[in-house]
Backbone as ProteinMPNN parsed JSONL, in Angstrom:
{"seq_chain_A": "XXXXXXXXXXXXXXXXXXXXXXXXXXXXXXXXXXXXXXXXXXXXXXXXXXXXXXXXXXXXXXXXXXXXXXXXXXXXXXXXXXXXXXXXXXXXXXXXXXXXXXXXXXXXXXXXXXXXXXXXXXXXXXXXXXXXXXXXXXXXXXXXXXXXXXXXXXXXXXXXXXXX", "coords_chain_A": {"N_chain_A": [[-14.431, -8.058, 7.295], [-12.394, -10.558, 5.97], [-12.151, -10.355, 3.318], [-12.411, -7.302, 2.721], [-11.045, -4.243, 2.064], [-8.787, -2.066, 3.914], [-8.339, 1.244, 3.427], [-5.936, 3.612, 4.46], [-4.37, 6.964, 6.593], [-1.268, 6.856, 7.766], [0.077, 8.445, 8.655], [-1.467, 9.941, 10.673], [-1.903, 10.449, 13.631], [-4.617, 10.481, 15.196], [-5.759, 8.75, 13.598], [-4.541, 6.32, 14.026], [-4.241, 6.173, 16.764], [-7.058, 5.021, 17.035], [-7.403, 2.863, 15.508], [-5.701, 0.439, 17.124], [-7.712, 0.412, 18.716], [-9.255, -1.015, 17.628], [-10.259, -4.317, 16.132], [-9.883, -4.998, 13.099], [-11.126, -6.515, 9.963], [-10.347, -6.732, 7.994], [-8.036, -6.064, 4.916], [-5.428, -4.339, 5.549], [-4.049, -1.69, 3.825], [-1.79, 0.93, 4.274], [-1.41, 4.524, 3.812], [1.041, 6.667, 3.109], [3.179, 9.541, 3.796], [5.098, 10.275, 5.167], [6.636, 8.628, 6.128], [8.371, 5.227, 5.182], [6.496, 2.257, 3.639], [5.922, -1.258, 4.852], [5.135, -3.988, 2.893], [1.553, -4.468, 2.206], [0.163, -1.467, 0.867], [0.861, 2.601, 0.288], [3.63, 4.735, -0.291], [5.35, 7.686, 0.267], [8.744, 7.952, -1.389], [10.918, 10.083, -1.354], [10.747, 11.886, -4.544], [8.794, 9.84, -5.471], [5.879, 7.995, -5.842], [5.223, 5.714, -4.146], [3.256, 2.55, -4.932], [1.858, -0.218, -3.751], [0.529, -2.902, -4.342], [-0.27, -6.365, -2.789], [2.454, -7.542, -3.879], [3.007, -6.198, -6.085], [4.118, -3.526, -7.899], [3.586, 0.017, -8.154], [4.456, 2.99, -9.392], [5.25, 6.226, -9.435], [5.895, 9.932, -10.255], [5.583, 12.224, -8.383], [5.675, 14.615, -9.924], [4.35, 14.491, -12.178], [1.522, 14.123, -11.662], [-1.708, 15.846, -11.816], [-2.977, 17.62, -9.723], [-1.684, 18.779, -7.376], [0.379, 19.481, -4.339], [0.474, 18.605, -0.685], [-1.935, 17.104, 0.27], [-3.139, 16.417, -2.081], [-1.315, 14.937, -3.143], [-1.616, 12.428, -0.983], [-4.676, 12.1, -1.565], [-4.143, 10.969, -4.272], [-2.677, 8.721, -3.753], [-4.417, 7.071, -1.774], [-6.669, 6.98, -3.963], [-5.053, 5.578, -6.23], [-4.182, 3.057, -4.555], [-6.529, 1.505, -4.005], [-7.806, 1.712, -6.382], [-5.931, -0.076, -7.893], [-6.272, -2.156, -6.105], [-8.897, -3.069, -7.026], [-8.095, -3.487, -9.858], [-7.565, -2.405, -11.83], [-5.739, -1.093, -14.665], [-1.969, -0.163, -14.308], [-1.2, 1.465, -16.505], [-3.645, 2.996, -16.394], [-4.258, 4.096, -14.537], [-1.842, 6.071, -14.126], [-1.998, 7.493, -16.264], [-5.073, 8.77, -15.521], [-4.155, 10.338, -13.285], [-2.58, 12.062, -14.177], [-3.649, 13.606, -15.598], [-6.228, 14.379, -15.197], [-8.718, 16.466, -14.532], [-9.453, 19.239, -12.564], [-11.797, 20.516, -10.702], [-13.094, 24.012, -11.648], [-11.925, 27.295, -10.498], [-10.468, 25.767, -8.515], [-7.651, 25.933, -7.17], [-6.632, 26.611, -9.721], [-4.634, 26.743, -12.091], [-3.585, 30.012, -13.727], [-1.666, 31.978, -14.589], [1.764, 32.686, -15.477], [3.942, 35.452, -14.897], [6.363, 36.884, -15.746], [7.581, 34.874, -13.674], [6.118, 34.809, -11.663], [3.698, 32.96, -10.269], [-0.127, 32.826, -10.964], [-2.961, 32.483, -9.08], [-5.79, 31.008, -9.432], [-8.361, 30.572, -6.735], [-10.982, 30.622, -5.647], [-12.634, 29.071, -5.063], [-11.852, 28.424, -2.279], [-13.531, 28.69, 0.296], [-13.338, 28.585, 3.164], [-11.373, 28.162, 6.208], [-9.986, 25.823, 6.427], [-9.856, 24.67, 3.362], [-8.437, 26.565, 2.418], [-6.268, 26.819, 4.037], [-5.053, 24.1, 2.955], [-4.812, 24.955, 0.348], [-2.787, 27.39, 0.241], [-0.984, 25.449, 1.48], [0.2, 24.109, -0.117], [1.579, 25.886, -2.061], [4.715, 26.925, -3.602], [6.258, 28.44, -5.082], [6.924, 32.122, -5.405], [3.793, 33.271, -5.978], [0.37, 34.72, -7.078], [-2.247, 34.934, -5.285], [-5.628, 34.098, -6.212], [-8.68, 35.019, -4.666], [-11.88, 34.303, -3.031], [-15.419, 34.51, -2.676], [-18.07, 34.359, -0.169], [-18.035, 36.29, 2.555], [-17.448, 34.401, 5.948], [-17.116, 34.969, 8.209], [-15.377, 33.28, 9.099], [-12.38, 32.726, 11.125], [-9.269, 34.186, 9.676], [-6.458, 34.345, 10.535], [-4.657, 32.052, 12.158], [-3.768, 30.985, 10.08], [-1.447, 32.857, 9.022], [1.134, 32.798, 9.193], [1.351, 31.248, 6.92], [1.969, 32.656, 4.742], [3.433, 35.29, 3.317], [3.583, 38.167, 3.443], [3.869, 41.109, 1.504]], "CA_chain_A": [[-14.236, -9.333, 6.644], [-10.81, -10.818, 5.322], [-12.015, -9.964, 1.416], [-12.588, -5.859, 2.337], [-9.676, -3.431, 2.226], [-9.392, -0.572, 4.409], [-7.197, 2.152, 3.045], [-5.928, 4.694, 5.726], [-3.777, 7.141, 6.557], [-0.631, 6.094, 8.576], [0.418, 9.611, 9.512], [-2.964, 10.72, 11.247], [-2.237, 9.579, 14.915], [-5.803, 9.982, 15.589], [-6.446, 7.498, 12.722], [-3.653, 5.122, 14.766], [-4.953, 5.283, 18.333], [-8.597, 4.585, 16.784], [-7.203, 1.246, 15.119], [-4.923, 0.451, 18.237], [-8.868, -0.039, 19.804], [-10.162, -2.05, 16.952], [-9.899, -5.403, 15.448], [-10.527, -4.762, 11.608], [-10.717, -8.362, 9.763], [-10.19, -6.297, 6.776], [-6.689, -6.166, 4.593], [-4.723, -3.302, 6.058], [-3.216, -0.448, 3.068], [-1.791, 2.411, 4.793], [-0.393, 5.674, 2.674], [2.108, 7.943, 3.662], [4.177, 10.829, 2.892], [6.405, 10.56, 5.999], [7.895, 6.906, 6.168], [8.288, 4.1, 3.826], [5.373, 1.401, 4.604], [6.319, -2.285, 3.809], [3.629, -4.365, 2.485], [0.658, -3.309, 1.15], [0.192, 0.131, 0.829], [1.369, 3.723, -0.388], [4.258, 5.698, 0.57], [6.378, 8.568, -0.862], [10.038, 7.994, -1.327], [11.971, 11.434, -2.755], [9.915, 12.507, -5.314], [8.382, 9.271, -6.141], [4.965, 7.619, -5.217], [5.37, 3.934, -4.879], [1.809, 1.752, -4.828], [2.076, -1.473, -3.738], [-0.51, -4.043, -4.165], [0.08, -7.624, -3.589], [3.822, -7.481, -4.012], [2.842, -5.978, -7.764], [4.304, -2.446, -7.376], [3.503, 1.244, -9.507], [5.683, 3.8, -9.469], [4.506, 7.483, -9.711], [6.626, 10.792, -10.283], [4.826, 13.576, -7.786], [5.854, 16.094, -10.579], [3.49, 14.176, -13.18], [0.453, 14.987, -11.219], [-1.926, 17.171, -12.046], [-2.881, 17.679, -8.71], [-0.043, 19.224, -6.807], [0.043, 19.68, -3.314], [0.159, 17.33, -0.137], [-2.973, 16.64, 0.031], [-3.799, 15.417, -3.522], [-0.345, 12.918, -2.543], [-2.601, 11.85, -0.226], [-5.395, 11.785, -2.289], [-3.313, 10.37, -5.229], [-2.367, 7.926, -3.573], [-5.461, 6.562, -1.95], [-7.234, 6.281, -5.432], [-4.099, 4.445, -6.424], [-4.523, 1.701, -3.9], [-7.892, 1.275, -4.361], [-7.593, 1.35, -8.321], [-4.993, -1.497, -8.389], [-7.259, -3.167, -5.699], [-10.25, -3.678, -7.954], [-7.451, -4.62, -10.878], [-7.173, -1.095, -12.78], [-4.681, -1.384, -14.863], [-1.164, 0.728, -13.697], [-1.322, 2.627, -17.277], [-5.215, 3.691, -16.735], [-3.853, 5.131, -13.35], [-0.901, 7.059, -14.414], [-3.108, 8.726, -17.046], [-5.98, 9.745, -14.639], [-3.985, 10.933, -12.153], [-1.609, 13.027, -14.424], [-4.988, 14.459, -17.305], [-7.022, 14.745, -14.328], [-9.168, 17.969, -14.517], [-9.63, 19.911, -11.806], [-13.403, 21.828, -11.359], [-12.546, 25.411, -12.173], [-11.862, 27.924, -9.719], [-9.861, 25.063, -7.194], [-6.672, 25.751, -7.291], [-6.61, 26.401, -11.03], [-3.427, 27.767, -12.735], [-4.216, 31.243, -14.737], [-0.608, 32.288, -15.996], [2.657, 32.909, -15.06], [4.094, 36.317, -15.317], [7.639, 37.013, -14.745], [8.242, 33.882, -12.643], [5.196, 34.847, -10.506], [2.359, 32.047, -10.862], [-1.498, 33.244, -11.172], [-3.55, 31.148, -9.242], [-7.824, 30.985, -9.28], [-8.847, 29.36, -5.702], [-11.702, 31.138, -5.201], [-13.959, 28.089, -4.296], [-11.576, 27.937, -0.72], [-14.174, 29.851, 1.153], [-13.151, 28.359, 4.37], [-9.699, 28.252, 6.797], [-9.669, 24.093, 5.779], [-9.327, 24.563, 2.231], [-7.392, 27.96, 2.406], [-5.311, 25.863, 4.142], [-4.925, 23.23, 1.539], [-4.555, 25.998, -0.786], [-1.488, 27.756, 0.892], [0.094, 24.883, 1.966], [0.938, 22.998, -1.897], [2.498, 26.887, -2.794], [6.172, 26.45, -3.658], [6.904, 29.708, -4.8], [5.727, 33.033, -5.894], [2.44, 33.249, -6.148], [-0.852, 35.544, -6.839], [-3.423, 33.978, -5.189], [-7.018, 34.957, -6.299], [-9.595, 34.087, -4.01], [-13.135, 35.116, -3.153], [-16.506, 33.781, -1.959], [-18.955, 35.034, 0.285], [-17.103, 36.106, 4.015], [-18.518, 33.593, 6.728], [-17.071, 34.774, 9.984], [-14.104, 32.468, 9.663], [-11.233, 33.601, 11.302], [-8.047, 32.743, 9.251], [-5.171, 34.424, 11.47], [-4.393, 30.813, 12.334], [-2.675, 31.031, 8.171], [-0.36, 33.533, 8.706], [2.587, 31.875, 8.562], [1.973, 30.229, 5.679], [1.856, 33.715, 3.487], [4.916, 36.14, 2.618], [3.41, 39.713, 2.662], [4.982, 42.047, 0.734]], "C_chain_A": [[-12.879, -9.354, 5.952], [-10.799, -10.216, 3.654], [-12.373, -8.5, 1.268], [-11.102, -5.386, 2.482], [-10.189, -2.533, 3.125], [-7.892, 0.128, 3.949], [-6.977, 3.199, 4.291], [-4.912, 5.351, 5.91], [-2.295, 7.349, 7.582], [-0.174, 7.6, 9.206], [-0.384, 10.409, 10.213], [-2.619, 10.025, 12.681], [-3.087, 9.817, 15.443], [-6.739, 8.83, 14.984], [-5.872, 6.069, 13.666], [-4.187, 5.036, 16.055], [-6.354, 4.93, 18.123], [-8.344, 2.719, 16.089], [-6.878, 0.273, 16.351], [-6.444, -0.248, 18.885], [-9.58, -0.927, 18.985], [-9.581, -3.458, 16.358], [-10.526, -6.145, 14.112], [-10.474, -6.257, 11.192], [-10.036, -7.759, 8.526], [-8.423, -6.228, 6.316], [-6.386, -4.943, 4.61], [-3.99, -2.477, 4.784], [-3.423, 0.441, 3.5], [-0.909, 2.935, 3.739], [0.117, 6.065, 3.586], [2.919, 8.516, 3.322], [5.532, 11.075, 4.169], [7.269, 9.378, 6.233], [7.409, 5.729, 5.053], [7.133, 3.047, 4.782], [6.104, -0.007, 3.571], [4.891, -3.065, 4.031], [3.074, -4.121, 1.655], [0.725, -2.069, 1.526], [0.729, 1.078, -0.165], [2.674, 4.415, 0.299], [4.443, 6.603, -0.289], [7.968, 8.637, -0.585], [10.234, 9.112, -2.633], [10.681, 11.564, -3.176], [9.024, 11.605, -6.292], [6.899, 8.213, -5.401], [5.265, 5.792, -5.487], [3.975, 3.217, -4.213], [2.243, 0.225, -4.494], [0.53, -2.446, -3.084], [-0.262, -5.615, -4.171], [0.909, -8.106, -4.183], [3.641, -7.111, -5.78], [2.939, -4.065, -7.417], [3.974, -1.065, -9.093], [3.9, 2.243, -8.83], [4.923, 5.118, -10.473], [5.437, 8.89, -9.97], [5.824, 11.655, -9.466], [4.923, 14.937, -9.196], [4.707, 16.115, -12.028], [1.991, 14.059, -12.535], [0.004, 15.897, -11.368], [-2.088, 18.052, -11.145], [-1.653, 18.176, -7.833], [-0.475, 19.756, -5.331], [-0.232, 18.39, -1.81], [-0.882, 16.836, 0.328], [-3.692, 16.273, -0.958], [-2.602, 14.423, -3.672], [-1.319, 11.991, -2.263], [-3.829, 11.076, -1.238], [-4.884, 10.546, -3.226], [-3.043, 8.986, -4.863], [-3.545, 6.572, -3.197], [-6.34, 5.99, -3.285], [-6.677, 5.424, -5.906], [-4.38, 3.257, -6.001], [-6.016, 1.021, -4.489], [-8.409, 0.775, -6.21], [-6.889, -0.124, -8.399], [-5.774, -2.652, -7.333], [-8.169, -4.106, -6.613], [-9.687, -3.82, -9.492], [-7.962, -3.803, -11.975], [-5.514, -1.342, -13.166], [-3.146, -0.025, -14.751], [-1.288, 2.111, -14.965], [-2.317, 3.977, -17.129], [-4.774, 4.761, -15.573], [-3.23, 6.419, -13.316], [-1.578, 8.148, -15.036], [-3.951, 9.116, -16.438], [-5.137, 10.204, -13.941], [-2.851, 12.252, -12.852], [-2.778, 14.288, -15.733], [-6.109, 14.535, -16.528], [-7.428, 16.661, -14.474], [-9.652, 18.4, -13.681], [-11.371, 20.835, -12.169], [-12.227, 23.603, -11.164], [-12.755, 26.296, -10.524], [-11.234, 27.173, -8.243], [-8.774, 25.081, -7.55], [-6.225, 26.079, -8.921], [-5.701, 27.309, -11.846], [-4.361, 29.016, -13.711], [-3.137, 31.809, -15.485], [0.416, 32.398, -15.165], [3.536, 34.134, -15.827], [5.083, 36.993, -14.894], [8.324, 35.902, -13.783], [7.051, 33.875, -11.69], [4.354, 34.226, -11.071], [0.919, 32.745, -10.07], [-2.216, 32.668, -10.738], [-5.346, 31.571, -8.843], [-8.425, 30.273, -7.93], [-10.202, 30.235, -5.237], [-13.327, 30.281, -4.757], [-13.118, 27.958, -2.601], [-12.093, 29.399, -0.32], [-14.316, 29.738, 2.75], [-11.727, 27.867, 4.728], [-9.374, 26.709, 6.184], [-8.844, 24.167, 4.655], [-8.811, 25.576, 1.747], [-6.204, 27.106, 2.712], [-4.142, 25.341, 3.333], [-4.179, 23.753, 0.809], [-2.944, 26.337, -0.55], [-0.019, 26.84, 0.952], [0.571, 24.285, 0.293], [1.602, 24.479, -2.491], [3.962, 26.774, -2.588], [7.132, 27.317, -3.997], [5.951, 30.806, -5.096], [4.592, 32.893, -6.889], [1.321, 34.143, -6.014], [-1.817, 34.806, -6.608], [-4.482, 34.627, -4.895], [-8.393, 34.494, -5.668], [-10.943, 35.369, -3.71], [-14.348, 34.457, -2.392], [-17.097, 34.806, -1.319], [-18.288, 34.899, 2.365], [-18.335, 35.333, 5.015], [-18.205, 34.163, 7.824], [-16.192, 33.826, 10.049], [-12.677, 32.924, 10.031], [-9.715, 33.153, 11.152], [-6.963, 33.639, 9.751], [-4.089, 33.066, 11.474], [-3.134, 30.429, 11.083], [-2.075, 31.568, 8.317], [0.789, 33.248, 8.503], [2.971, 31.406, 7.231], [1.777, 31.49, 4.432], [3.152, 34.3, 4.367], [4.199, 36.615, 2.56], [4.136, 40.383, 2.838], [4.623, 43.36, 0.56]], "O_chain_A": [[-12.342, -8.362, 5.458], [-9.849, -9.795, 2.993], [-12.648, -8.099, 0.137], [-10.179, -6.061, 2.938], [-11.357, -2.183, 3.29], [-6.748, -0.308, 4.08], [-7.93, 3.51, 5.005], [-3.961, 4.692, 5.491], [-2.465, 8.336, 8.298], [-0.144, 7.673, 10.434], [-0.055, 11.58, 10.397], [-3.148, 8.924, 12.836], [-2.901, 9.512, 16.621], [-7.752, 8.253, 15.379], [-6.544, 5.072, 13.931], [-4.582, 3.957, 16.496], [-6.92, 4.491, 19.124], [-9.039, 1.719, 16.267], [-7.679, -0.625, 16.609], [-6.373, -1.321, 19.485], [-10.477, -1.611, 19.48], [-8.369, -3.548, 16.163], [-11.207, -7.158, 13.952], [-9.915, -7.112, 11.878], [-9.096, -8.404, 8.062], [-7.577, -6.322, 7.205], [-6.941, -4.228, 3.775], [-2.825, -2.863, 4.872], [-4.498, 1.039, 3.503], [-0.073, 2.364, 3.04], [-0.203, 5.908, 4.764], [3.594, 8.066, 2.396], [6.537, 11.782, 4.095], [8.473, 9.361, 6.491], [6.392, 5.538, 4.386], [6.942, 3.005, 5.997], [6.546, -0.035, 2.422], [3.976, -2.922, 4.841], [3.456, -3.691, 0.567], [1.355, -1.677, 2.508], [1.053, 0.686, -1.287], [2.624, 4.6, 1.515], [3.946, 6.587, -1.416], [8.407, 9.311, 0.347], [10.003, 9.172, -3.84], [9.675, 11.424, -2.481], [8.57, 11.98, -7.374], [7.14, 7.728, -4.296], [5.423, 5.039, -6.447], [3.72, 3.388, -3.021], [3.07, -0.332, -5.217], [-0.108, -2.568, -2.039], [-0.072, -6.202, -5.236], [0.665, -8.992, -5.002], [4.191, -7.832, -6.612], [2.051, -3.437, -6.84], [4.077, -1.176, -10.315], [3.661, 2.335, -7.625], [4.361, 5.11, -11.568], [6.356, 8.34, -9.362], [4.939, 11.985, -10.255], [4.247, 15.965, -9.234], [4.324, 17.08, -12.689], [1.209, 13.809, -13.453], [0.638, 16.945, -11.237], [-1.615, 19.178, -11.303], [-0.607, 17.532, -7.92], [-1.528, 20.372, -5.164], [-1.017, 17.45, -1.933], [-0.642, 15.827, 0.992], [-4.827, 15.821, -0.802], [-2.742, 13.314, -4.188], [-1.769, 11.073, -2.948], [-3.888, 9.89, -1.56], [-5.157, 9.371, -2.984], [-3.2, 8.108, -5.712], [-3.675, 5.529, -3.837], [-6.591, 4.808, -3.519], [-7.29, 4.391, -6.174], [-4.78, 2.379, -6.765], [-6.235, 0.141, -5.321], [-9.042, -0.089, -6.817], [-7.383, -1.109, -8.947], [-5.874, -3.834, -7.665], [-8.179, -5.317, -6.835], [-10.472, -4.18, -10.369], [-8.641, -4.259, -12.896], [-4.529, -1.615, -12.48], [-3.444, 1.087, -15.188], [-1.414, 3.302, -14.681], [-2.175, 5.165, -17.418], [-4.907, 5.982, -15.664], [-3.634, 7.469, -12.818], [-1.746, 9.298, -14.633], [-3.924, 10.334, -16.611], [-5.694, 11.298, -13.848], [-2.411, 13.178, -12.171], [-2.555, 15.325, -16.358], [-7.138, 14.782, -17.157], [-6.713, 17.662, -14.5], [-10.818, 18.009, -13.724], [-11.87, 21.404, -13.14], [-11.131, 23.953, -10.724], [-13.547, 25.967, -9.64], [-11.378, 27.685, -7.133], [-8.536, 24.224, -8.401], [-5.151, 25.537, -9.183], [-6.01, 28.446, -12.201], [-5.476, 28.89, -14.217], [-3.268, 32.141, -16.663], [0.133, 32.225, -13.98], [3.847, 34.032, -17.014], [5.001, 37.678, -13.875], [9.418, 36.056, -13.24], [6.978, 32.928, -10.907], [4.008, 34.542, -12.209], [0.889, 33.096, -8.89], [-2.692, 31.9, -11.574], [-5.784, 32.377, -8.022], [-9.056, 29.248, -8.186], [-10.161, 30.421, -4.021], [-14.448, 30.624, -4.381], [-13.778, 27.404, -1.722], [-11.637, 30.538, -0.421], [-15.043, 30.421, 3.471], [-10.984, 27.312, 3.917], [-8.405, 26.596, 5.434], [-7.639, 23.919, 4.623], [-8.667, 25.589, 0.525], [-5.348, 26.747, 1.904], [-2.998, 25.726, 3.09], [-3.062, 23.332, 0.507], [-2.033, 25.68, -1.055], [1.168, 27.073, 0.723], [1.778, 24.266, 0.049], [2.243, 24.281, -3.523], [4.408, 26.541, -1.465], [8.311, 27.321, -3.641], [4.722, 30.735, -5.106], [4.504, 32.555, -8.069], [1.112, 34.487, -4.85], [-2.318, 34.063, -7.451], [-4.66, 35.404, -3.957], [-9.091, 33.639, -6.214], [-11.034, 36.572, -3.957], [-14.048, 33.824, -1.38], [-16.878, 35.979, -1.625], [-18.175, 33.926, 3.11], [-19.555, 35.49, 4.98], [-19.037, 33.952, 8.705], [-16.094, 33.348, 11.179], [-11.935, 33.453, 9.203], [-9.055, 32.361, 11.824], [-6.191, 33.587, 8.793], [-2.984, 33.055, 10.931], [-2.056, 29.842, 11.169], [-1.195, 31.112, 7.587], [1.391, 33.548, 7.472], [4.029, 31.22, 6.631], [1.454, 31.166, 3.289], [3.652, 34.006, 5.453], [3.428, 36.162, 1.713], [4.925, 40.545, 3.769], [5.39, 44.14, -0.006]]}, "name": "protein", "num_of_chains": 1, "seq": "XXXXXXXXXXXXXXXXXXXXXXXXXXXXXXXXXXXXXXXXXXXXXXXXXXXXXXXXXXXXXXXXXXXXXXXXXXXXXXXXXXXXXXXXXXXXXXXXXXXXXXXXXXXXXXXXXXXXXXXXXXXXXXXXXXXXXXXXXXXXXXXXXXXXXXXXXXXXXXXXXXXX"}
């Protein structure tokens, strides 16, 4: 219907050839972290999230996130849209998305020691959110992880670690 939104994400080209076959009635906001979107929507220019609802735009810093990592962009951004959809106001936004609390043990800073950051991920008990994990690291890093081994075989990650 013309009065739903669909939020989505414009850099998924399995999300794009699945639209490509449909004919949504709904009002189109796509995010993205790889090209500017005009319209509605999300993108990320540089180091800055820009929201646009309804030619009424909010303006984000990535570094004022608590969230860090490109997939809480993502995230980040989505909620965004959706927030200024249903006529959240841009302040209420900024502040959740930057005093946002994380559950414990996801990703969860522990100290920094020498320049080397401490980090708690010991809820990524699968290659997905190992993943995740890996990929938002920016520099040195101890990363403390744990869980119960499933039989997942994370080879596939190597790349994205520096052993030393």
């Amino acid at each position: 219907m013309k009065e739903d939104s669909f939020i989505y994400c414009e850099d998924d080209p399995i999300i794009l050839k699945e639209l490509s076959k449909r004919n949504l009635k709904s009002c189109y906001y796509p995010i993205s972290i790889q090209k500017e979107i005009t319209g509605n929507g999300a993108f990320l220019r540089k180091n800055e999230i820009i929201i646009n609802t309804n030619s009424n735009n909010l303006i984000m810093n990535i570094e004022t996130l608590a969230l860090q990592g490109k997939h809480n962009i993502y995230n980040s951004m989505a909620a965004s849209v959706a927030s200024r959809i249903l006529g959240i106001r841009k302040d209420i936004i900024k502040n959740s998305l930057s005093d946002f609390q994380n559950i414990g043990h996801r990703l969860e800073y522990v100290a920094n020691v020498h320049g080397v950051e401490f980090i708690n991920d010991s809820k990524a008990t699968n290659v997905n959110s190992t993943w995740y994990a890996l990929e938002c690291m920016t520099k040195p890093t101890i990363w403390i992880v744990g869980g119960q081994d499933k039989g997942n075989d994370y080879t596939s990650l190597k790349y994205l670690v520096n052993l030393k």
